[in-house]
Backbone as a printed PyTorch tensor [residue, N CA C, xyz], in Angstrom:
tensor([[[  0.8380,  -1.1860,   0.0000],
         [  0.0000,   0.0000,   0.0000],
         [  0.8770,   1.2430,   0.0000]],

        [[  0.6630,   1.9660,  -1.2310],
         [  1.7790,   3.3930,  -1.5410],
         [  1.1750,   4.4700,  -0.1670]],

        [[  2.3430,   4.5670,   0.5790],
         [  1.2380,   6.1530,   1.8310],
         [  2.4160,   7.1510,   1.2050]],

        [[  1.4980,   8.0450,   1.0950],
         [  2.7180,   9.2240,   1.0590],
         [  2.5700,  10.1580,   2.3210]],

        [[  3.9380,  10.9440,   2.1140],
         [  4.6590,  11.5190,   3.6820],
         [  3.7980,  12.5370,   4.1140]],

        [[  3.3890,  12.7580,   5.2830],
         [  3.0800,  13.8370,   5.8230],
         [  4.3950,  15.1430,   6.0430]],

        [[  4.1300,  16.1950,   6.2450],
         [  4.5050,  17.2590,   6.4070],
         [  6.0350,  17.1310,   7.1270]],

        [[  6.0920,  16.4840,   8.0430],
         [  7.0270,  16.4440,   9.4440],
         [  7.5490,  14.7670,   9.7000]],

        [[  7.0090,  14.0250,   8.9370],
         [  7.8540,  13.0680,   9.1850],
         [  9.2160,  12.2530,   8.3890]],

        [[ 10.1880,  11.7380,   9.2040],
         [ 11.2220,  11.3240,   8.3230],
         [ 11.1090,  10.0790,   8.2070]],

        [[ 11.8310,   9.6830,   7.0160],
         [ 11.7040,   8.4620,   6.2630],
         [ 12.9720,   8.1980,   5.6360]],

        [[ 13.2360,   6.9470,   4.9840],
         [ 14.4420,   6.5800,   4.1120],
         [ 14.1910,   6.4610,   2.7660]],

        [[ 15.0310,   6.6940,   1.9550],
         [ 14.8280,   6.2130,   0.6990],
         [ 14.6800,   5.1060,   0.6100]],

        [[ 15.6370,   4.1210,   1.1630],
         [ 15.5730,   2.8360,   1.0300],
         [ 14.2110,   1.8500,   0.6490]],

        [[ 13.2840,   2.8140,   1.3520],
         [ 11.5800,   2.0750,   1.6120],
         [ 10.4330,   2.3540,   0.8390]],

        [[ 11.4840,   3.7440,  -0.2970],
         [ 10.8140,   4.3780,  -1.0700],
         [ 10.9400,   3.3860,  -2.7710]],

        [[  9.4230,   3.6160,  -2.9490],
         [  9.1440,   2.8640,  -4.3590],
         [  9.8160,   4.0800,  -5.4230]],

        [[  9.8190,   5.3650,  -5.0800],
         [ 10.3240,   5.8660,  -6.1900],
         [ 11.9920,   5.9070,  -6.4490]],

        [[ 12.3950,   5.2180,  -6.1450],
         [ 14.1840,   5.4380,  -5.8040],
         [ 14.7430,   4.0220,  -6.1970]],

        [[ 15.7760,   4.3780,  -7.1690],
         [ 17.1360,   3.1520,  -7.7030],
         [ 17.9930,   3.7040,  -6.9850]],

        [[ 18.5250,   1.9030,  -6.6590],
         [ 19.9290,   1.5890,  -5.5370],
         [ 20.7960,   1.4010,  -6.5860]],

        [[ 22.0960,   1.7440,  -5.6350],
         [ 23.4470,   1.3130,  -6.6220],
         [ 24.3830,   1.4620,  -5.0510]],

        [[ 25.5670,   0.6610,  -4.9180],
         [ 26.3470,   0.1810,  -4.0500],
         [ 27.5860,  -0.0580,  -4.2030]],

        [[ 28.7180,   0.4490,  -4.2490],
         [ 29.6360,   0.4900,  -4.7070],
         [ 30.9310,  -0.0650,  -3.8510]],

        [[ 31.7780,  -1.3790,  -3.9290],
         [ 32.1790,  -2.2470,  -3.0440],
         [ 31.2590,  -1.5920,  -1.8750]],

        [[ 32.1070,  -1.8350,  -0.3000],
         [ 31.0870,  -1.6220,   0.7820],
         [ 30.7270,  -0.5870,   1.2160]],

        [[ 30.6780,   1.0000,   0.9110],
         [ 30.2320,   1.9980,   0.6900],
         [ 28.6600,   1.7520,   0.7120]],

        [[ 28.1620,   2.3730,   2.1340],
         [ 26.8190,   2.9370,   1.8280],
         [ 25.8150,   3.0380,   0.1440]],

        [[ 24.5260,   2.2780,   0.6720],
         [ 23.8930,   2.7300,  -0.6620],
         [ 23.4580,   3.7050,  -0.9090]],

        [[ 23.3890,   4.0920,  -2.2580],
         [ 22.6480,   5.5900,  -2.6650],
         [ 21.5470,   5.0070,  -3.4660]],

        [[ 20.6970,   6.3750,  -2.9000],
         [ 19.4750,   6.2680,  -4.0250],
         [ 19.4510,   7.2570,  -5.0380]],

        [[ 19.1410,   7.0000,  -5.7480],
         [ 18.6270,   7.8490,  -6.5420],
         [ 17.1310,   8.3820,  -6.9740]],

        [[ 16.7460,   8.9660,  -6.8600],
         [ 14.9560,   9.8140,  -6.8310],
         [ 14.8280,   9.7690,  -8.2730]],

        [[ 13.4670,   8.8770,  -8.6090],
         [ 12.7110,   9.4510,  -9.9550],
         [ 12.0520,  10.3290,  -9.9880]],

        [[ 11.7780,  10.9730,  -9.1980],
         [ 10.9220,  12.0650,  -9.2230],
         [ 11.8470,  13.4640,  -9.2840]],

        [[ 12.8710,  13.4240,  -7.9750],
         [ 13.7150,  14.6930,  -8.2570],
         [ 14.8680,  14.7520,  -8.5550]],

        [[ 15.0650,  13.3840,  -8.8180],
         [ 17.1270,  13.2320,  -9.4180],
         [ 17.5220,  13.2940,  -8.7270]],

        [[ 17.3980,  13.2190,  -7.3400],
         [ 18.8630,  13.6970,  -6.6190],
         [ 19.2910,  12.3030,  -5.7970]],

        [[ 20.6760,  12.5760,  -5.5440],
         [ 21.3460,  11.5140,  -4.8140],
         [ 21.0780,  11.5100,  -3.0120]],

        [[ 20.5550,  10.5120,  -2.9850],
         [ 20.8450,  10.3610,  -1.1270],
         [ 21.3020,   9.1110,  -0.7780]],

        [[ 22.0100,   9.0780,   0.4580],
         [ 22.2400,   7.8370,   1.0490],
         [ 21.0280,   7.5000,   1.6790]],

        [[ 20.9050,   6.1070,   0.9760],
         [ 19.4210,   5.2380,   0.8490],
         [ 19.1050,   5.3030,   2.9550]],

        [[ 19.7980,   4.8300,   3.7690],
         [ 19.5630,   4.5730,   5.0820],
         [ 19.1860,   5.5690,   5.9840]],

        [[ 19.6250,   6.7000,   5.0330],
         [ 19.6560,   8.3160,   6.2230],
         [ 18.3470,   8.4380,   5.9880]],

        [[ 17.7150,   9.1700,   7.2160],
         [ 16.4280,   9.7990,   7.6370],
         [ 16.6600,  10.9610,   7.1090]],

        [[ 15.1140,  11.6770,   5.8230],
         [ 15.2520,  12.1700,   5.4140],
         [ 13.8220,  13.0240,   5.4620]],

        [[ 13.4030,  14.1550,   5.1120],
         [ 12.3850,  14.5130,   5.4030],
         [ 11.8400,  14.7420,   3.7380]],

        [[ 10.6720,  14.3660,   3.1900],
         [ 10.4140,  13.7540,   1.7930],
         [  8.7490,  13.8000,   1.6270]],

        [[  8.5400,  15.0150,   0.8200],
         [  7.2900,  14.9890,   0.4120],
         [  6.8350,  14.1030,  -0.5800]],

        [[  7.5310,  13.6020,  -1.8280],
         [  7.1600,  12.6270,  -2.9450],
         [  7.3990,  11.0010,  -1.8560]],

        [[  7.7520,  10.7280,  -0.9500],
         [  7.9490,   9.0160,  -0.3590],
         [  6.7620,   8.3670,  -0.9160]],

        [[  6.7050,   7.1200,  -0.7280],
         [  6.2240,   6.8320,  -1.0700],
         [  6.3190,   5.0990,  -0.8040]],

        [[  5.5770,   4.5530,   0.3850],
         [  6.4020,   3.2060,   0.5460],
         [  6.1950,   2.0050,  -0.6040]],

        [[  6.8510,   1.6160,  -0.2780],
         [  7.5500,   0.5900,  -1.3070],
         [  6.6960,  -1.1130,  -1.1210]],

        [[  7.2200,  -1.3840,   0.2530],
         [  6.0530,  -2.8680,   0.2240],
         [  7.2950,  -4.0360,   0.1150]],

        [[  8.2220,  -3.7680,  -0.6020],
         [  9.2070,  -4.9350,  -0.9460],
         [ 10.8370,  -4.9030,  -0.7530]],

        [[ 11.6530,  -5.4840,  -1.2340],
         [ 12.6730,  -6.0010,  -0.2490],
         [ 13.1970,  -4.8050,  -1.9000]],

        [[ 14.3820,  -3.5490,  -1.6140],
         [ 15.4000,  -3.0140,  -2.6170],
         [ 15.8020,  -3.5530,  -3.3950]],

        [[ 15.7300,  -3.8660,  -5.1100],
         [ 17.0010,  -3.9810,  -5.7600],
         [ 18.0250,  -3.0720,  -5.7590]],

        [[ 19.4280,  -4.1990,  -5.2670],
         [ 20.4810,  -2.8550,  -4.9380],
         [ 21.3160,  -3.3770,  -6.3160]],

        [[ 21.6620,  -2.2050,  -7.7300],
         [ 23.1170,  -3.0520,  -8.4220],
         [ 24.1520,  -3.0100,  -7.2390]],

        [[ 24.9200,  -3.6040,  -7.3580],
         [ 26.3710,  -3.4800,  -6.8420],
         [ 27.8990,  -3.1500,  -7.8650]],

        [[ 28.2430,  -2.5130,  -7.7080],
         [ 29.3510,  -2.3460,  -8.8770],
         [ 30.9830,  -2.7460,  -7.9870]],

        [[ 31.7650,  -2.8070,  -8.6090],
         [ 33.4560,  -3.2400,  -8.0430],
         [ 33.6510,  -2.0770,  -8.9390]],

        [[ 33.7580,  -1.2420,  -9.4700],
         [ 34.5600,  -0.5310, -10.1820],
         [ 33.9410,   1.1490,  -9.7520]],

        [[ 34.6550,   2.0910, -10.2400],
         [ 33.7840,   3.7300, -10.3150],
         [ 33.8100,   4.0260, -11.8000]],

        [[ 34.3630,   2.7840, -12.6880],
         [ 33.5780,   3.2190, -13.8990],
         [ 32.6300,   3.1920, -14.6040]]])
């Protein structure tokens, strides 16, 4: 069930349906926002009017390289 955020509360990307993971060796994941492009680290509490929960377990890529 999609809830979206109230005014004042924080949330993660991680839990968010609108956001791609990527993981780079063991470096924190980032998300990335379809809605506003921007980069966050997926775990940090964030305060997020577009959230939007998710329901299911992240696809994270993982990469070994920064190319």
């Amino acid at each position: 069930m999609a809830i979206k955020n109230s005014d004042n509360a924080f949330v993660k990307c991680i839990e968010c349906k609108h956001a791609t993971f990527m993981q780079w060796f063991e470096n924190p994941v980032i998300a990335i926002c379809d809605v506003t492009k921007q980069r966050q680290v997926a775990q940090a509490k964030r305060l997020c009017q577009s959230y939007a929960e998710s329901g299911v377990e992240p696809d994270i890529q993982h990469f070994d390289s920064y190319n």
